[in-house]
C-alpha positions in Angstrom: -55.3 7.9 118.9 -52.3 6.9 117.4 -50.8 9.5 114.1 -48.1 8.3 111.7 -47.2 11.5 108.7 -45.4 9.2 106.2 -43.7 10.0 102.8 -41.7 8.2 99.9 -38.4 8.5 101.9 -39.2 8.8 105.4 -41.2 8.9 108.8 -42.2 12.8 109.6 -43.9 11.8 112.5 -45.3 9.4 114.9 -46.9 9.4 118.4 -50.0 9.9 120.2 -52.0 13.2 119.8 -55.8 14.5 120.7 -56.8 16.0 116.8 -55.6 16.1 113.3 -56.6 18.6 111.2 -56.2 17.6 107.1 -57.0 19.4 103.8 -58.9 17.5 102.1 -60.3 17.5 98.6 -63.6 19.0 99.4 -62.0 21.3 102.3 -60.2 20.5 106.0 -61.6 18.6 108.3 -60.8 17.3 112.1 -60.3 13.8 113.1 -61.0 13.0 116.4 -60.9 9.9 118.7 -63.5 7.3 117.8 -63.6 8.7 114.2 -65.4 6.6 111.5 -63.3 4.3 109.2 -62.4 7.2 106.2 -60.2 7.2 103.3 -59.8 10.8 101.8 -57.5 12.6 99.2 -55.4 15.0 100.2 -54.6 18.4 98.5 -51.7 20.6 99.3 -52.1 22.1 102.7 -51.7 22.4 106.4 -52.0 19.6 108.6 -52.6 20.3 112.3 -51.3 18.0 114.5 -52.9 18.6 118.0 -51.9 16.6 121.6 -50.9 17.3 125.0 -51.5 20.8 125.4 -49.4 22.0 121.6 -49.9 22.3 118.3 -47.4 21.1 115.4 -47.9 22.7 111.6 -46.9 20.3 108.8 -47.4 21.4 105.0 -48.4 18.5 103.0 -48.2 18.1 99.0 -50.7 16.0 98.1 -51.9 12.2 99.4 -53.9 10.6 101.0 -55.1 10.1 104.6 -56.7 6.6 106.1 -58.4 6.5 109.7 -59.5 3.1 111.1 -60.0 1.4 114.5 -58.1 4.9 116.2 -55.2 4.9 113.7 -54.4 7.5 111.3 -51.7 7.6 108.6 -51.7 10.3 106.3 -49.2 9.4 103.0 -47.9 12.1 101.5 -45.7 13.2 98.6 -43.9 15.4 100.4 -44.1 17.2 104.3 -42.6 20.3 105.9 -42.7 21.6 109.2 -44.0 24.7 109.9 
């Protein structure tokens, strides 16, 4: 599935991966291939970007995070790498 990490001023990421972990508002949770058309808040946390063998950290302040036909984009106000 295809991930895009997005903020007001620029692209964090972009590419394939296998998982992506989010905080959401009522707690993480893992988005997988297939996954179910979702729109969630985001609160402030790690999101765990998973493909290919590796693991990337990026801490997210606040947004939002939309899934739909194998696409994910997570907007957020603000991202660093961990």
């Amino acid at each position: 599935m295809n991930l895009e990490i997005l903020t007001p001023d620029k692209k964090v990421f972009e590419g394939e991966v296998t998982s992506v972990t989010v905080p959401g508002a009522q707690g993480s949770f893992e988005i997988l291939n297939n996954h179910a058309p979702i729109i969630s808040i985001l609160d402030d946390g790690k999101v765990i970007v998973r493909s290919a063998g590796k693991e990337q950290k990026f801490y997210t302040k606040g947004g939002v995070v939309e899934v739909i036909d194998n696409k994910v984009i997570v907007l957020a106000e603000g991202v660093k790498e961990k």
